[in-house]
C-alpha positions as CSV (number, residue, x, y, z in Angstrom):
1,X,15.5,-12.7,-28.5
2,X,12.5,-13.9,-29.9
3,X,9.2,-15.3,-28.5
4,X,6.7,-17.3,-29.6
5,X,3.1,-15.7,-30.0
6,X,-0.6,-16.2,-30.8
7,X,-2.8,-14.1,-32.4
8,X,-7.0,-14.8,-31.2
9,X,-10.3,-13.7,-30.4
10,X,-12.0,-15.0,-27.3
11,X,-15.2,-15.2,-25.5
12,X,-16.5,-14.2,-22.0
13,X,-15.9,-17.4,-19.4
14,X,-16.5,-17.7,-15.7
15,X,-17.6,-13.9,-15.5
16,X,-18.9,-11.3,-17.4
17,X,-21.0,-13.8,-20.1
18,X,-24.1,-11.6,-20.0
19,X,-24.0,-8.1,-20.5
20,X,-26.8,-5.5,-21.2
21,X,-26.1,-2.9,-24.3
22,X,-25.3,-0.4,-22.0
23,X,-22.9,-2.4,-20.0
24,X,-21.1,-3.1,-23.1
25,X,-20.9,0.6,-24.6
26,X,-19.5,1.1,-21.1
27,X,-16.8,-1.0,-21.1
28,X,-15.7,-0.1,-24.4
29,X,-15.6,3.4,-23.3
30,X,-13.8,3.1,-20.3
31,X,-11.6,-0.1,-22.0
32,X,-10.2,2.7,-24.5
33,X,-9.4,5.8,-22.2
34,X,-7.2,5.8,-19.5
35,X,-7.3,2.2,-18.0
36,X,-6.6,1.0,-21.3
37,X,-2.4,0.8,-20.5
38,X,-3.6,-1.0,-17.1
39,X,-5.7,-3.2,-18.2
40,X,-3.0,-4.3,-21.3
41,X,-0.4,-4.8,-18.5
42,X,-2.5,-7.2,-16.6
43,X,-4.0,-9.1,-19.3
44,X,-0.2,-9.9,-20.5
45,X,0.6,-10.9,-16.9
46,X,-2.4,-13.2,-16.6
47,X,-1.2,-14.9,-20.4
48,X,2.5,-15.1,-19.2
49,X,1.1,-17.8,-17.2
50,X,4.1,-20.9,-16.7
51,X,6.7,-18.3,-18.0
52,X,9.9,-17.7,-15.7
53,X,9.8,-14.1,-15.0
54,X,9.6,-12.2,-12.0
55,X,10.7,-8.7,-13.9
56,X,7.6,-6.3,-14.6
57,X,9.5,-4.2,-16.5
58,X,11.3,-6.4,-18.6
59,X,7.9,-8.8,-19.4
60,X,6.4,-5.4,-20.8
61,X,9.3,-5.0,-23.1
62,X,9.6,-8.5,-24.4
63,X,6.1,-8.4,-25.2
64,X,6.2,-5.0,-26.7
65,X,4.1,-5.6,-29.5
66,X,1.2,-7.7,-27.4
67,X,-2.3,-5.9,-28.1
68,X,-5.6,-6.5,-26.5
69,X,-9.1,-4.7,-27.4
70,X,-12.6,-4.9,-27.0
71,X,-15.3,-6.0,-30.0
72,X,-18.8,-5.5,-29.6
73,X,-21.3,-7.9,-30.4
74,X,-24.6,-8.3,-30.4
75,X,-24.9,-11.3,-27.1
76,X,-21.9,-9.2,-25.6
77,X,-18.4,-8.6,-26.3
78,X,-15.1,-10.5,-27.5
79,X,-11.2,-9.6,-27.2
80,X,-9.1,-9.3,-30.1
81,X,-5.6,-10.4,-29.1
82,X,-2.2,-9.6,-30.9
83,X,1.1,-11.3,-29.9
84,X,0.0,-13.1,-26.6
85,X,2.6,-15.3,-25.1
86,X,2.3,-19.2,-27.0
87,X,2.5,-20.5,-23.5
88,X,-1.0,-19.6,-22.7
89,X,-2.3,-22.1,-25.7
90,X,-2.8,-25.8,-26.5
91,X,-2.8,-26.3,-30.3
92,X,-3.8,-23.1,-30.7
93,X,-6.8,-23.1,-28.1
94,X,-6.1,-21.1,-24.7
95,X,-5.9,-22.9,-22.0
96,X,-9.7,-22.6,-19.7
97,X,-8.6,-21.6,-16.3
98,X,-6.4,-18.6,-18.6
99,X,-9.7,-17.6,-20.4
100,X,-11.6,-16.9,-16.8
101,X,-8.5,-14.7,-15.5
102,X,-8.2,-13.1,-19.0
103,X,-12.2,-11.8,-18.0
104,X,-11.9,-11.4,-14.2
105,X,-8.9,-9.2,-15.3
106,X,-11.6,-7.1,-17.5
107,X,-14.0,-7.6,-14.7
108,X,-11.9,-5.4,-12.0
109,X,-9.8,-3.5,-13.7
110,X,-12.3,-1.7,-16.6
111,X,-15.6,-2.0,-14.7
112,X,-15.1,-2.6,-11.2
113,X,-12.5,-0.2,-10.5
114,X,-13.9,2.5,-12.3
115,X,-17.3,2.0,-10.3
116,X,-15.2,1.6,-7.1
117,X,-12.5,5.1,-7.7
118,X,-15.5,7.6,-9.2
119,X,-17.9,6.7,-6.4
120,X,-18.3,8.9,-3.6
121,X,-19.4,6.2,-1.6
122,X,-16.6,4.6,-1.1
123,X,-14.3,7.6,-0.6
124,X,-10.5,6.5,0.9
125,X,-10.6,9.4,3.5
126,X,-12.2,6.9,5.8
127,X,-11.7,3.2,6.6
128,X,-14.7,2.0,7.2
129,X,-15.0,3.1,3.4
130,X,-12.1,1.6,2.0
131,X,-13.4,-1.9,3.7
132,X,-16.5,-1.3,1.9
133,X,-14.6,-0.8,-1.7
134,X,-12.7,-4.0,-0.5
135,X,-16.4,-6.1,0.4
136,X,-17.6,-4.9,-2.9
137,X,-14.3,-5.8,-4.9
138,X,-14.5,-9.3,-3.0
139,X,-19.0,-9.3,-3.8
140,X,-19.0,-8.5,-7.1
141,X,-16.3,-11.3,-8.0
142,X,-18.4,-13.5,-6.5
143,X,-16.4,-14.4,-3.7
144,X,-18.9,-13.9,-0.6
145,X,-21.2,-16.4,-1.3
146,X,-23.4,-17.4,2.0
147,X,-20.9,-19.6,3.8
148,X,-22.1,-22.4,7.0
149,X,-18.8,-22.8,7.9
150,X,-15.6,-21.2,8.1
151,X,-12.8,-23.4,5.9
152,X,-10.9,-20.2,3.7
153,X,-6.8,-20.7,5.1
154,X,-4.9,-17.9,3.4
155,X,-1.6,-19.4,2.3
156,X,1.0,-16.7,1.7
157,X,5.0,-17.3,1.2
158,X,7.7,-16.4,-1.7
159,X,7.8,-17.3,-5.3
160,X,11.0,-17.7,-5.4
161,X,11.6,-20.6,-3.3
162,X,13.7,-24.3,-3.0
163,X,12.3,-27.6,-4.5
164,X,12.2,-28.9,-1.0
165,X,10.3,-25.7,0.1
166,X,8.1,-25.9,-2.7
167,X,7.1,-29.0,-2.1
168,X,6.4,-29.1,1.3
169,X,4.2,-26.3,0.8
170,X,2.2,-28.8,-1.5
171,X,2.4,-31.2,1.8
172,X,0.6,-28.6,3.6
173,X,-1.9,-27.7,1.3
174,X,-2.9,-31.4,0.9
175,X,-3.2,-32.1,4.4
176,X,-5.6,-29.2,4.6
177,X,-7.6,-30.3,1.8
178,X,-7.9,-33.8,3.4
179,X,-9.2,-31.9,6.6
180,X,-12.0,-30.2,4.3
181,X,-10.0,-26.7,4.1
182,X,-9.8,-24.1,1.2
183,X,-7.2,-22.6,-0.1
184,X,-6.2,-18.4,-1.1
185,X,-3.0,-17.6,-1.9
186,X,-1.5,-14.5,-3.9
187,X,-2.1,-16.4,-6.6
188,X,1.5,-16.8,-8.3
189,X,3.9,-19.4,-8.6
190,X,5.8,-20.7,-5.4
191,X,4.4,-20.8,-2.3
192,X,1.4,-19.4,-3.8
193,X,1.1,-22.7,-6.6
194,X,2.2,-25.9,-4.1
195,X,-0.8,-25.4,-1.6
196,X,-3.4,-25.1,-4.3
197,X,-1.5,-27.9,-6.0
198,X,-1.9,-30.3,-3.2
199,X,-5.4,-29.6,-2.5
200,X,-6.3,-29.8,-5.3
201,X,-5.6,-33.7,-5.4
202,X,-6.8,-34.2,-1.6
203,X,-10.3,-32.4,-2.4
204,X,-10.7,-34.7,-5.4
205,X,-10.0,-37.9,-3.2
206,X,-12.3,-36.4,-0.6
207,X,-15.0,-35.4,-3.8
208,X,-14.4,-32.1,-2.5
209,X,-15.2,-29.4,-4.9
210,X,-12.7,-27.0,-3.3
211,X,-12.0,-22.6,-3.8
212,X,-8.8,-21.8,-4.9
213,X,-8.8,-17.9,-4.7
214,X,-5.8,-15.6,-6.1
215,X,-5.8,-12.1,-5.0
216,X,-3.1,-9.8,-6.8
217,X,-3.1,-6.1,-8.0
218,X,-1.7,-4.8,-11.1
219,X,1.7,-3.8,-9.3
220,X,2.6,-7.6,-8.6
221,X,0.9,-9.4,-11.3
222,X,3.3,-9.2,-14.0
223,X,6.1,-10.7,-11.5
224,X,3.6,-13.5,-10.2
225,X,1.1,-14.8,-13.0
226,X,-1.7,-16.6,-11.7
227,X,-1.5,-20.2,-11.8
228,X,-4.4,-21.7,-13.2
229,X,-5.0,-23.9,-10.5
230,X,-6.7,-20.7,-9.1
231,X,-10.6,-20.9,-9.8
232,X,-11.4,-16.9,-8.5
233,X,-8.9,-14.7,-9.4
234,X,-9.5,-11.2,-8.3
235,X,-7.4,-8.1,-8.9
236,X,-7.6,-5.1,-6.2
237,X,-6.1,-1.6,-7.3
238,X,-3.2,-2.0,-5.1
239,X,-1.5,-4.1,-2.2
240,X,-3.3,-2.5,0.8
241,X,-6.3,-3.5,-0.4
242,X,-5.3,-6.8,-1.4
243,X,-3.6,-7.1,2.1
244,X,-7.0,-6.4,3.7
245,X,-8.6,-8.6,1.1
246,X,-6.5,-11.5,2.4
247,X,-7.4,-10.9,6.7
248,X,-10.7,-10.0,5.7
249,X,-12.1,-13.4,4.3
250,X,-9.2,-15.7,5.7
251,X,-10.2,-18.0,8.6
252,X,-6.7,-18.8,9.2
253,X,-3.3,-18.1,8.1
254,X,0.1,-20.7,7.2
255,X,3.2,-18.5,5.9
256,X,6.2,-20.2,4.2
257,X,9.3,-19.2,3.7
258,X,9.6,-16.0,1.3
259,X,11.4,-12.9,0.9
260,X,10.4,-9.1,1.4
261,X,7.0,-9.8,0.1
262,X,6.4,-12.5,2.7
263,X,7.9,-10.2,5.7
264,X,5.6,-7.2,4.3
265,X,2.6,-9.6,4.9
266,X,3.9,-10.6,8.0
267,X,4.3,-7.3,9.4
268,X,1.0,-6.2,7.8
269,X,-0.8,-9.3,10.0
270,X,0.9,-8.4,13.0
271,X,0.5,-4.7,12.9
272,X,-3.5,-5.2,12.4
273,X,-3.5,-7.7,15.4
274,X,-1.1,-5.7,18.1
275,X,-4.3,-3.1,17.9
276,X,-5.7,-3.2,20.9
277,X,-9.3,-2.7,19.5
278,X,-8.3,-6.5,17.7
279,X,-7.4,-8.0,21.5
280,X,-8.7,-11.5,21.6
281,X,-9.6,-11.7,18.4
282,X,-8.9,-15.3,17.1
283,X,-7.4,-15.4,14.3
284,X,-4.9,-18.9,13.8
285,X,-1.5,-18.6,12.3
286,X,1.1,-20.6,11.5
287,X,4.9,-20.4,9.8
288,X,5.7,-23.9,8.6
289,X,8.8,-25.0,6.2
290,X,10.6,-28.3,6.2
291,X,14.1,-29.4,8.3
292,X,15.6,-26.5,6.2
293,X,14.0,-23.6,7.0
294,X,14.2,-24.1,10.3
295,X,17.0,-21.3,10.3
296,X,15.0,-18.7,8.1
297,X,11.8,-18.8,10.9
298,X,14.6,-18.4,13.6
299,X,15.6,-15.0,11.5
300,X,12.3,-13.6,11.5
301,X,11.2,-14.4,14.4
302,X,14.3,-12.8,15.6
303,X,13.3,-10.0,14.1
304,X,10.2,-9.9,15.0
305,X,11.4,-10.0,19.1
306,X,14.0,-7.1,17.9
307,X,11.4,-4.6,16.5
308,X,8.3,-5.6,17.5
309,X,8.8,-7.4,20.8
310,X,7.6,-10.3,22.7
311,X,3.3,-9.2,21.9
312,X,4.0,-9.7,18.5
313,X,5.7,-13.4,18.9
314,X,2.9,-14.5,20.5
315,X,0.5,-14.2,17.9
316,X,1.6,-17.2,15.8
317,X,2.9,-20.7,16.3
318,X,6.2,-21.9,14.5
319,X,5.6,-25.9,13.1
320,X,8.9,-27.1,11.3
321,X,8.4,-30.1,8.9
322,X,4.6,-31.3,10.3
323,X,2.8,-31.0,7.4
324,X,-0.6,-33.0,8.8
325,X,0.5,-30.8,12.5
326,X,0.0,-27.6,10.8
327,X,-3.6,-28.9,9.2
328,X,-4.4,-29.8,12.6
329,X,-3.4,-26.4,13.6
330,X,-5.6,-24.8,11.7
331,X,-8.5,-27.0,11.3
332,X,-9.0,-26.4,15.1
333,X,-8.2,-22.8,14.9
334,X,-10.7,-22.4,12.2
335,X,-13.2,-23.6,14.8
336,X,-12.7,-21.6,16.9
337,X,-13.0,-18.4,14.9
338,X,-16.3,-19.8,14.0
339,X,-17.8,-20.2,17.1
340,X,-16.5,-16.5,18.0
341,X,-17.9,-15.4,14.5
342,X,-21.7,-17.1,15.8
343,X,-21.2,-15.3,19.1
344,X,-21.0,-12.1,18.1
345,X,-22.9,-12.3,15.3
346,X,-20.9,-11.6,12.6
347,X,-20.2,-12.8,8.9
348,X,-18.6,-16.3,8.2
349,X,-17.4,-15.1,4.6
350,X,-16.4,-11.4,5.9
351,X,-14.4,-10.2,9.0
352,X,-16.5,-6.5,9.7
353,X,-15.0,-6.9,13.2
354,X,-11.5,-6.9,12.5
355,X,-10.2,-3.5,13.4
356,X,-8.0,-2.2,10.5
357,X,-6.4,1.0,10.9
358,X,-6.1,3.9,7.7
359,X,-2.1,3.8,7.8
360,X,-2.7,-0.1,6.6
361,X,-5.1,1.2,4.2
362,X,-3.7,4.4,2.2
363,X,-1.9,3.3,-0.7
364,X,2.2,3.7,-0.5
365,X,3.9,4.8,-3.1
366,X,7.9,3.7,-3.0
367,X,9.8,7.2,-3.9
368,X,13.0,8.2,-2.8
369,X,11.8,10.8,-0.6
370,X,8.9,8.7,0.7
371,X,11.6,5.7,1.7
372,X,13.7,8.2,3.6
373,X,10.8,9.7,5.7
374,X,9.6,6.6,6.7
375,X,8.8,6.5,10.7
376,X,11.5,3.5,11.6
377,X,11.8,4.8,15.3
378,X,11.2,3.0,18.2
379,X,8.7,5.5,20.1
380,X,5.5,4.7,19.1
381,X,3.1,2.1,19.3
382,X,3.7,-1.4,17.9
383,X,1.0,-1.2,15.4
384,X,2.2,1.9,14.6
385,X,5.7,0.5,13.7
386,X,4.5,-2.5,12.1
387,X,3.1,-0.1,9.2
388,X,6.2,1.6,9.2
389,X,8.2,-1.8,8.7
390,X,5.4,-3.4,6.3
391,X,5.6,0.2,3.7
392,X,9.6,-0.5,3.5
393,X,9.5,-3.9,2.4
394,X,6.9,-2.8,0.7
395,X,8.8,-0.2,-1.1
396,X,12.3,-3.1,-1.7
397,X,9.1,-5.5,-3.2
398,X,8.6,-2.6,-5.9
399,X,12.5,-2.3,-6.6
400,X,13.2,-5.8,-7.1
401,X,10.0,-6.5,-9.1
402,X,7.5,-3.6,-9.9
403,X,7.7,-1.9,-13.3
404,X,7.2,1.1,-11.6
405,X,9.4,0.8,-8.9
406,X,12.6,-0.7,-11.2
407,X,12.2,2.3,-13.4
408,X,12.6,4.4,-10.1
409,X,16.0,2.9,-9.0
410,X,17.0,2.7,-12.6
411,X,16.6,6.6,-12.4
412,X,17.9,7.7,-9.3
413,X,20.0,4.6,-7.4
414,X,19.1,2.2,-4.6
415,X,16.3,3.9,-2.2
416,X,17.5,5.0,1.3
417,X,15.9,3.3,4.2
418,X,16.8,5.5,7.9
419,X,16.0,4.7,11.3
420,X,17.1,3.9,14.9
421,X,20.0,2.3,15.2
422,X,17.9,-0.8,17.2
423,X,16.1,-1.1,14.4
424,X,18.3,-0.9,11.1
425,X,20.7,-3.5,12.4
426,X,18.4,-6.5,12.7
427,X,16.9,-5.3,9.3
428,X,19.9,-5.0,7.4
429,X,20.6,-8.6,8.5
430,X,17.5,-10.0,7.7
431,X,17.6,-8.7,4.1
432,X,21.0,-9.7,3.5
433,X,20.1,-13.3,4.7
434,X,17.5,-12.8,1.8
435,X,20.2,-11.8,-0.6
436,X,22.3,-14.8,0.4
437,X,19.3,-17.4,0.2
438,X,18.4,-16.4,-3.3
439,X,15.1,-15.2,-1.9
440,X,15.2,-11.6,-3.8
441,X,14.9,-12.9,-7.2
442,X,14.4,-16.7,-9.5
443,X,17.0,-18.7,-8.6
444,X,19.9,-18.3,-11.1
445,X,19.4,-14.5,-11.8
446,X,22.1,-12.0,-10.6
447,X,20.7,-9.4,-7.9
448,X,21.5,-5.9,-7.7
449,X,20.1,-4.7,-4.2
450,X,17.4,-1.7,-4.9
451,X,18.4,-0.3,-1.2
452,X,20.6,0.4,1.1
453,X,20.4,0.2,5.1
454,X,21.7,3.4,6.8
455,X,22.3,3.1,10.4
């Protein structure tokens, strides 16, 4: 099957504009030795933009032939682009808000990463240095900017979701752009797209200039092109850093209904708060849906009370269809984490007093053998098991959509997730609810589970 495609040079826009000689020799360098693959991969994701595709794997081969290099020139630098997706372009011209996450691809993924990984600085081993990668990843974008007041809610929920779903996201968003609110999401389509969508139109009645920030890594992008509704689009080097990205400059939290990559934020949240060093802590969150998915909240919060016990349900609120109740929710929640933050003296536009522990911050990788010796056991801390949970979703997330991760199952069969008894049951339910809502993959497509639930 063919595609349409679009051959074109482009200019820097929205980052990257001015650039020193040496800056430019370096990011040839690097651009053409080993992040060159990484950096094609995203820069095809970020152009797939308005495409229906949730499949890594099979968005690399469709565009097999898409190219992307770096020319040097004397004010800077230009890319020469082969084969990028028509979709991206308006008589011939690509579209703005695609041009800036074309160049904030460039900007994280060539220079900022390779500044981040070969610095000793900011070596993983411990976690106060893998917050100060994530502060620099977040700087550097410009995305700390000196901040009076605390308005950032961090939207998260599934791409692949109902109309009804969809658009009550969009509700939400617009009541909390009414209320002076900001938006981040995970930057795709979904329940990423509606809440940036609706505030959008409530910060331009309110002459609001509002932040619409996308975080992503290169695992996910290719299954969840940004939406160019998002104005700061940053890519961390993979999901635990994006994951502390997201608690670290949120104010407050709404989660709509999603599939495994909703529950692995979920339990990512709720692991990070259940430490007791994060005890009183504010931090508001919400899960809000319409009439509909009244049931699916019931499910995970079941869940939740199954595995992670009654602590854990207390840390959030459940708001079915109440749109402007939610906003309320939050914009009083947000409050108070601002008169906390102004007692203890700490950052509006950075969290340094959140507490995040290094099993939320080394990265997972989903093998076979990794999926079977996960801890899924019921004598340990709840933190402790929250990571536990949060790494196997993880792991199903990189099955169903990760180029990586479909190759994987393609190879060896569905990964093998083992555990007590107490525990397997209530999640073997809740991803088969998942299977049966359509919430795995884009409505339509057939769904061939990655894993299988051993009790």
């Amino acid at each position: 099957m063919s595609h349409d495609v679009v051959d074109t040079q482009v200019s820097p826009s929205g980052t990257l504009e001015v650039l020193s000689r040496a800056e430019v020799a370096s990011l040839l360098d690097r651009s053409q030795g080993g992040l060159h693959a990484l950096f094609r991969n995203c820069a095809l994701a970020v152009l797939n933009c308005g495409n229906e595709l949730d499949d890594g794997k099979e968005l690399l081969e469709r565009y097999e032939s898409f190219a992307i290099r770096l020319l040097r020139r004397e004010r800077g630098i230009k890319l020469d682009i082969q084969g990028a997706p028509a979709s991206a372009f308006v008589d011939g011209k690509m579209i703005a808000g695609i041009r800036e996450h074309l160049f904030a691809v460039l900007r994280d993924v060539v220079y900022v990463w390779d500044e981040i990984r070969g610095n000793p600085r900011f070596d993983a081993a411990t976690p106060e240095a893998v917050t100060d990668a994530v502060f620099h990843i977040l700087r550097n974008a410009g995305i700390l900017k000196p901040m009076e007041d605390t308005n950032l809610v961090v939207c998260w929920g599934g791409h692949s979701i109902s109309r009804e779903e969809y658009d009550y996201s969009k509700y939400v968003g617009y009541e909390l752009g009414l209320r002076g609110l900001d938006i981040c999401t995970g930057c795709g389509p979904g329940a990423m797209k509606g809440p940036m969508k609706g505030a959008a139109i409530a910060h331009a009645k309110q002459r609001i200039g509002g932040r619409y920030l996308g975080f992503s890594e290169p695992g996910i992008i290719a299954s969840e092109s940004p939406n160019p509704i998002v104005n700061a689009l940053v890519i961390f080097p993979d999901i635990e850093k994006r994951l502390e990205a997201f608690v670290r400059v949120g104010h407050g939290i709404v989660v709509f209904p999603g599939g495994v990559g909703t529950a692995e934020e979920i339990l990512y949240l709720l692991g990070i708060l259940l430490h007791p060093d994060n005890a009183g802590l504010p931090l508001p969150v919400v899960f809000s849906g319409p009439r509909s998915a009244a049931g699916y909240f019931e499910r995970i919060d079941r869940f939740i009370g199954e595995t992670l016990g009654s602590a854990a349900q207390r840390l959030y609120k459940i708001v079915i269809d109440d749109a402007p109740g939610v906003a309320r929710e939050l914009k009083s929640g947000v409050q108070t984490v601002r008169d906390f933050r102004k007692s203890r003296h700490d950052a509006y536009n950075f969290n340094w007093l959140l507490h995040v522990d290094g099993e939320f911050q080394q990265p997972f990788r989903p093998t076979h053998e990794a999926m079977r010796g996960l801890d899924l056991h019921r004598n340990q801390p709840g933190h402790r098991l929250a990571a536990a949970l949060r790494r196997a979703f993880s792991g199903i997330v990189a099955g169903n959509v990760k180029a990586d991760g479909i190759r994987e199952i393609e190879r060896h069969g569905p990964f093998e997730i083992h555990g007590d008894a107490a525990i397997m049951q209530p999640l073997d339910e809740l991803l088969a609810s998942f299977v049966v809502q359509q919430r795995m993959k884009l409505p339509g497509k057939e769904y061939n589970p990655c894993y299988r639930v051993v009790r």
